[in-house]
C-alpha positions as CSV (number, residue, x, y, z in Angstrom):
1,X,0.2,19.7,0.6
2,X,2.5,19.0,3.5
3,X,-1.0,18.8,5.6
4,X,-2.0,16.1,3.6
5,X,1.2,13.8,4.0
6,X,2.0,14.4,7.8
7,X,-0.3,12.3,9.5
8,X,-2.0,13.0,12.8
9,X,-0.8,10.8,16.1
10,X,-4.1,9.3,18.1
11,X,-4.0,7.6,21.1
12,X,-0.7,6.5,22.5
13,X,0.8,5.3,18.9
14,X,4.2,6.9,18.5
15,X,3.4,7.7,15.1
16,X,0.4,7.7,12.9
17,X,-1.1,4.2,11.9
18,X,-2.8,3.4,8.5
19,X,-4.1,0.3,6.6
20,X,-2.8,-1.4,3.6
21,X,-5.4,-3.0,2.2
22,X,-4.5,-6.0,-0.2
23,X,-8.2,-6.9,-0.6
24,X,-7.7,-10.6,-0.2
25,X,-10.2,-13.7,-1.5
26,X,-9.8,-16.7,0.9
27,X,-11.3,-20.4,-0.4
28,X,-14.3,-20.4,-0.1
29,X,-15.2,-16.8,-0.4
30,X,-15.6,-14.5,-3.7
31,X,-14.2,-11.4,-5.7
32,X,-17.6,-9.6,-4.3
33,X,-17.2,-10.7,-0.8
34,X,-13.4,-9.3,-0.5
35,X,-14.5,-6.2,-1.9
36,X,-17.6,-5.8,0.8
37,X,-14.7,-6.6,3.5
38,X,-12.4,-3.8,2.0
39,X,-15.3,-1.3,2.6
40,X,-15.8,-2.3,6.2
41,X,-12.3,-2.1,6.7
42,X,-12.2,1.3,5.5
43,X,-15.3,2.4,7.6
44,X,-13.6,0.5,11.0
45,X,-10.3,2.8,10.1
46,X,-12.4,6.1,9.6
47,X,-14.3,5.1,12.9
48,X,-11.0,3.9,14.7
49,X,-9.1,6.8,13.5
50,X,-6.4,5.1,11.0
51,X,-4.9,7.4,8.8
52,X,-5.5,5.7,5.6
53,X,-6.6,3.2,3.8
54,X,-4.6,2.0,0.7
55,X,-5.1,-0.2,-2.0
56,X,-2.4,-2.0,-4.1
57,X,-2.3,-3.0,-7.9
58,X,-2.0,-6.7,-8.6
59,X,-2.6,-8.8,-11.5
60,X,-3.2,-12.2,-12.6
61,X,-3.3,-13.6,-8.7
62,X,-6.4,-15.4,-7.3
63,X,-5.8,-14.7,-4.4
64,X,-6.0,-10.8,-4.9
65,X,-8.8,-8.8,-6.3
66,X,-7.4,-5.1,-6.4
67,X,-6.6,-5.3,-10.2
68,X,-8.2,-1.9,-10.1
69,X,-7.1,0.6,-7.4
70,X,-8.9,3.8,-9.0
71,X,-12.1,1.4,-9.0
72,X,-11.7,0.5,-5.9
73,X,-10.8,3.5,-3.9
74,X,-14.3,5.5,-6.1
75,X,-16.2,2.7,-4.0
76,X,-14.3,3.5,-1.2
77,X,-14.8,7.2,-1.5
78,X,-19.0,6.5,-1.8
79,X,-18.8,5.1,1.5
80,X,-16.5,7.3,3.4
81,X,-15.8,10.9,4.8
82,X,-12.9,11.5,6.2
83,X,-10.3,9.1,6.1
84,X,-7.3,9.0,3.2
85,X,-8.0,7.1,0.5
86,X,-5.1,6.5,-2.2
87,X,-2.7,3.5,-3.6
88,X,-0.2,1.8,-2.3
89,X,0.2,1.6,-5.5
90,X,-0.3,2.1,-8.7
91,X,2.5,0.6,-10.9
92,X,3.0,3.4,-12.9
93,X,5.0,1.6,-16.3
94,X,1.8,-0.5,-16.3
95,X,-0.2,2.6,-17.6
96,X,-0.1,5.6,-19.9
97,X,0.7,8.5,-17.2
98,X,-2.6,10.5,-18.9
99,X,-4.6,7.8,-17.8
100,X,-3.4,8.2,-14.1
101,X,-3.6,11.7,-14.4
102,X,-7.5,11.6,-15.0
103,X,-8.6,8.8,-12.9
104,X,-6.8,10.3,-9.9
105,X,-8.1,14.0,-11.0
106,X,-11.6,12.1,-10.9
107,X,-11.0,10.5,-7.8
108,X,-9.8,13.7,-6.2
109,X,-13.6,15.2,-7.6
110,X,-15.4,12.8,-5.5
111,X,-13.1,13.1,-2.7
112,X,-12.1,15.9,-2.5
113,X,-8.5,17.0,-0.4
114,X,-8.3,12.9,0.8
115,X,-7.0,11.5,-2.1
116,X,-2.8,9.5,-2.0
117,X,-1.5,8.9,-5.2
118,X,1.5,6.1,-4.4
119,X,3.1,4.7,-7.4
120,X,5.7,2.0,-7.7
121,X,7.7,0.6,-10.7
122,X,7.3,-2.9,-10.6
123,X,5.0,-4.7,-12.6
124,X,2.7,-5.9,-9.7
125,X,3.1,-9.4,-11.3
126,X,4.7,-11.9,-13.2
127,X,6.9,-11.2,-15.9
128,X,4.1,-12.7,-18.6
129,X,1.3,-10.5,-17.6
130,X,3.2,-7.7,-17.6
131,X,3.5,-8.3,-21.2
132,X,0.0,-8.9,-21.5
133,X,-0.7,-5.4,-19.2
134,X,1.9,-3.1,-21.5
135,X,1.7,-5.2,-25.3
136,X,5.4,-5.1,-25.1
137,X,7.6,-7.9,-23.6
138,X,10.4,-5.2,-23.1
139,X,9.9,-5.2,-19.7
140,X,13.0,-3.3,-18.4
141,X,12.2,-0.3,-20.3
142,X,9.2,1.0,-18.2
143,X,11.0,0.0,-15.1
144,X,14.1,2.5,-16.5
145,X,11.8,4.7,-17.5
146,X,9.6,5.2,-14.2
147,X,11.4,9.0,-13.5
148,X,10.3,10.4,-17.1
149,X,6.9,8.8,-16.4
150,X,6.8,10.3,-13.0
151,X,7.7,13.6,-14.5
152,X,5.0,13.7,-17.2
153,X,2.3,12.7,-14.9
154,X,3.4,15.4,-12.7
155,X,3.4,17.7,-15.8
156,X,-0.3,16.3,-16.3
157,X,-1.2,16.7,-12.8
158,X,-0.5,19.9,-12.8
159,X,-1.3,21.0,-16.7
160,X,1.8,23.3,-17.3
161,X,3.9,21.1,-19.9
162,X,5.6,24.5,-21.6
163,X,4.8,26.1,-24.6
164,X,6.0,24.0,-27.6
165,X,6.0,20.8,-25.8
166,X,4.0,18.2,-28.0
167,X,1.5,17.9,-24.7
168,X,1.4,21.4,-23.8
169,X,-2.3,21.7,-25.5
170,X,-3.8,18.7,-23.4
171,X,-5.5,18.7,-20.9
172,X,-6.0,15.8,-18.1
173,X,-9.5,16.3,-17.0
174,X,-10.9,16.1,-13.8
175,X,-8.1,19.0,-14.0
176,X,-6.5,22.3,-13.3
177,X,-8.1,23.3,-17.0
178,X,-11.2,23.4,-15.7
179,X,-10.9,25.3,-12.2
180,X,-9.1,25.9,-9.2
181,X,-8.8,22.0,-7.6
182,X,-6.1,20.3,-5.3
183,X,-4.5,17.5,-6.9
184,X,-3.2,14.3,-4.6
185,X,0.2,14.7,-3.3
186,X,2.0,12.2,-4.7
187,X,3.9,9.1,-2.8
188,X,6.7,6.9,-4.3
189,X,6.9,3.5,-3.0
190,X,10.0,1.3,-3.1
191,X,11.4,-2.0,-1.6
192,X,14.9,-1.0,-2.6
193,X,16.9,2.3,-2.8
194,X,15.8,3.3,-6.3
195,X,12.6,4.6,-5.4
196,X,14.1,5.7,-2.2
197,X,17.1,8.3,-3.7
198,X,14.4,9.9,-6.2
199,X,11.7,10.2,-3.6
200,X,14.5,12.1,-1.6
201,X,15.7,14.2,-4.7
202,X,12.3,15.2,-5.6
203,X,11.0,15.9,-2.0
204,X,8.8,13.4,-2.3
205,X,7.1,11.5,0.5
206,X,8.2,7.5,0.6
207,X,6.3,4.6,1.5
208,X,8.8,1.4,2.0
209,X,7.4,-2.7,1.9
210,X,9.0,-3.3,4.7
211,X,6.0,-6.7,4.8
212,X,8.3,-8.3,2.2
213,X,11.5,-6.7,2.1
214,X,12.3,-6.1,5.4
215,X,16.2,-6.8,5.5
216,X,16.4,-3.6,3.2
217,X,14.1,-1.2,5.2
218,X,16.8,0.3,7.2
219,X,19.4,1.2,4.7
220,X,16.5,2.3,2.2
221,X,15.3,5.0,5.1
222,X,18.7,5.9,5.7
223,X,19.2,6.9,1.9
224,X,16.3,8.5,2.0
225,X,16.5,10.8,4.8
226,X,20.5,11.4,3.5
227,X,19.8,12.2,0.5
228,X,16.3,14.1,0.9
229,X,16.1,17.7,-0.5
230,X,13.2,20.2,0.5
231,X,10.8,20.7,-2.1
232,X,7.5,22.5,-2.5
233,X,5.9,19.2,-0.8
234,X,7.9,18.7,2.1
235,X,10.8,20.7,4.0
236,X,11.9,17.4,5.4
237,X,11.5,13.8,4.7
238,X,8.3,11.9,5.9
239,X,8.6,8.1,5.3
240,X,6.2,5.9,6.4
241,X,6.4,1.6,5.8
242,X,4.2,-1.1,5.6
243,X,4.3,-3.5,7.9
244,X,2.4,-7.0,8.0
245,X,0.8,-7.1,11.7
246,X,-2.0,-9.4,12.7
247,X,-3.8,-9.5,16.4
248,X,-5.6,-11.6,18.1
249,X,-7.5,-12.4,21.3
250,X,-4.3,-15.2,22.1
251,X,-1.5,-16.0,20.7
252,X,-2.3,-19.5,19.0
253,X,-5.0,-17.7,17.5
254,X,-2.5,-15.7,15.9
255,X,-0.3,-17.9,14.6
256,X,-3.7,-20.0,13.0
257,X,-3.7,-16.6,11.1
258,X,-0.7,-15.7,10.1
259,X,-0.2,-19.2,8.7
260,X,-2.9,-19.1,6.4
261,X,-0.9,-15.9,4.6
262,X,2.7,-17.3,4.5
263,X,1.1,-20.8,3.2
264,X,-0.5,-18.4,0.8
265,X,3.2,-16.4,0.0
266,X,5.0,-19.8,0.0
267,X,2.6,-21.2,-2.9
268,X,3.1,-17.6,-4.9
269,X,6.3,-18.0,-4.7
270,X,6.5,-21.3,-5.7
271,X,4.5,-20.8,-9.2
272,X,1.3,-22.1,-7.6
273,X,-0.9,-18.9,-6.6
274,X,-4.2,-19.6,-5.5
275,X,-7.0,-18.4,-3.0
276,X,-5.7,-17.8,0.9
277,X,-6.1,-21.4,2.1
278,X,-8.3,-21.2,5.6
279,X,-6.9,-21.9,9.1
280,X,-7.6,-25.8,8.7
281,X,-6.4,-26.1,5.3
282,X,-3.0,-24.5,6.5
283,X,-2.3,-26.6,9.8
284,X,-3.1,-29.5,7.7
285,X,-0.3,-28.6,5.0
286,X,2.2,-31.0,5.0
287,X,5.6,-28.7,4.9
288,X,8.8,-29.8,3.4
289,X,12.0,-28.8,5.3
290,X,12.5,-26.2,2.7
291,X,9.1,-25.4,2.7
292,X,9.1,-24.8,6.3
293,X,12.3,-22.6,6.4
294,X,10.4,-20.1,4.2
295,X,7.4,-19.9,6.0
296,X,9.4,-19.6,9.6
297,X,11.0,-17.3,8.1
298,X,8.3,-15.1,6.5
299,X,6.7,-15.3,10.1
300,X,9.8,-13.4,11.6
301,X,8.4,-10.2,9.9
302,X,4.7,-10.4,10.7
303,X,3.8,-8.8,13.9
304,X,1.5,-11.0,15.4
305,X,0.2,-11.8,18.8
306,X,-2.0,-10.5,21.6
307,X,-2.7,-6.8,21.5
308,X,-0.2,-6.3,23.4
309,X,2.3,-8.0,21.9
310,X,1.4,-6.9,18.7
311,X,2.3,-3.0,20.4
312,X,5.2,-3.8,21.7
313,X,6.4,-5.5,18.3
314,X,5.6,-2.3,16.3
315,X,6.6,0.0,18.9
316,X,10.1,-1.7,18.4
317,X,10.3,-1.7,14.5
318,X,8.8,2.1,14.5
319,X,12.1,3.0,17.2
320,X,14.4,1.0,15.2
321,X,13.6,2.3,11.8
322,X,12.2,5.7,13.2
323,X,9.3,5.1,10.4
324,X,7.1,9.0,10.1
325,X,4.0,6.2,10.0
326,X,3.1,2.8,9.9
327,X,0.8,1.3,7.6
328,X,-0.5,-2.2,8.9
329,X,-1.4,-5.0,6.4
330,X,-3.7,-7.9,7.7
331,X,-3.2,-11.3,5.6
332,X,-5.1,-13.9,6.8
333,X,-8.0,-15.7,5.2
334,X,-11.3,-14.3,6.4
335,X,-13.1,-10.9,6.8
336,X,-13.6,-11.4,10.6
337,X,-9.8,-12.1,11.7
338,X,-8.8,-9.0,9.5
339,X,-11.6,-6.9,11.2
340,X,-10.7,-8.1,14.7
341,X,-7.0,-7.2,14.1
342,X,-7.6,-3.7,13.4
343,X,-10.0,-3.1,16.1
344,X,-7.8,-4.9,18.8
345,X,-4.6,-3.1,17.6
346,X,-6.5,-0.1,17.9
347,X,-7.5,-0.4,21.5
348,X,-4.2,-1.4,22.1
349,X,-3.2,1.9,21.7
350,X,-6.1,4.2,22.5
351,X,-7.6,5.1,19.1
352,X,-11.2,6.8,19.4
353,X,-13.6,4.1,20.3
């Protein structure tokens, strides 16, 4: 399984690059269009030799349309061969653990040996439709409860609950019950240092947002990699962070990007989500001082620039966090600029042509 976490270093990136994949519907554009772009995406990545390509759970936000990674990543899988497929994540108190256990045990089926199983113990959303998601408005509990969960869908996973255990005689199916199969390594993902001290006591790999929490990526890695203990997964930690990164053929092309997704963040996080505005629509906004402090200041954490640039940025936050891998997230409003990116960064540094 350790072969399946430890990526493979192309080119001249310093460590292994992947793509976080937030499947994202501009104005203007559809649900069915977004999902199209997620498939090229995942073929550039294969072609371009990305690592892998990951898709996030979200609810409830129009601006999103990966309600459904399992869904989304069997698509993938039908038009793929070779690159990792998986979440980044799956918010584990949303669901039963059984239910995760088979619909990554099917996904594993139809791909086999390039399935990631990331889970995370937020909600994904607000704090309404997580009711609606888990019929309970005792939110806290699943988020308390995420290391029992983790533990039974490992136990599912694998299908050896002991004898006597009110589980022990079912089965999760795509499964080891019916024949010798791999099963995806899992990931834990975290933006703080819970997930960060149980990925490390369980051997686990971890996978930190470092595209919206970067002021705690540093000490989260450092807990991680202080507190990590071998395991049967991993004799030494392998942490890998997403990181927001757009490139473009100039700079002011760039920032017309970029700007479309923090307009996009600032109205999310202002209680008014809605489709990724376009380039226009976003240099037209009319910022308030607050307003514009937010958005400068969710722009200090999004690589973006010339090709170039956009190297030397991530070169620097890879040597400052001395991240395993880097998984590069693309928000900006259309399919092209998000396509472009990928490609550019990737002749940036080298990646098969």
């Amino acid at each position: 399984m350790v072969d399946a976490i430890r990526g493979t270093k192309l080119g001249t990136a310093p460590v292994p690059l992947s793509v976080l994949d937030l499947v994202t519907v501009g104005s203007g554009s559809t649900a069915r269009h977004s999902l199209r772009t997620s498939v090229e995406i995942a073929k550039l990545g294969e072609r371009r030799g990305y690592q892998r390509h990951w898709v996030a759970e979200h609810h409830s936000m129009p601006g999103v349309a990966s309600s459904s990674p399992a869904v989304i990543l069997a698509h993938l899988a039908a038009h793929t061969e070779t690159i990792r497929l998986g979440s980044g994540g799956v918010m584990l108190p949303n669901h039963a653990p059984l239910v995760i256990a088979e619909q990554f045990g099917t996904l594993e089926a139809l791909a086999p040996g390039r399935v990631d199983l990331g889970l995370g113990r937020a909600p994904g959303t607000d704090g309404a439709t997580a009711a609606a998601l888990r019929r309970t408005d005792r939110l806290n509990e699943g988020a308390d409860d995420f290391p029992q969960q983790l533990a039974e869908l490992t136990r599912f996973l694998d299908d050896d609950f002991p004898d006597g255990h009110p589980y022990s005689r079912i089965h999760a199916v795509p499964g080891p019950v019916q024949g010798p199969a791999g099963r995806p390594p899992i990931w834990l993902l975290g933006s703080s240092g819970f997930s960060a001290r149980l990925a490390a006591t369980l051997g686990l790999p971890f996978a930190f947002a470092h595209h919206f929490s970067a002021q705690n990526t540093v000490p989260a890695l450092e807990l991680y990699r202080e507190s990590f203990r071998p395991s049967a997964v991993l004799d030494a930690p392998y942490a890998l962070i997403g990181v927001a990164a757009l490139a473009a053929d100039d700079e002011m092309e760039a920032r017309r990007q970029v700007l479309t997704g923090a307009l996009s963040m600032l109205r999310l996080r202002t209680g008014r989500p809605g489709l990724v505005p376009t380039p226009e629509e976003a240099e037209a906004y009319s910022f308030s001082p607050q307003e514009r402090d937010f958005v400068d200041g969710w722009l200090t954490n999004i690589v973006h620039g010339t090709p170039d640039a956009v190297r030397a940025g991530l070169d620097d936050l890879q040597k400052r966090t001395g991240a395993d891998e880097l998984m590069l997230t693309a928000n900006a409003h259309g399919a092209e600029a998000r396509l472009r990116s990928y490609d550019l960064i990737a002749d940036a540094y080298g990646l098969p042509a």
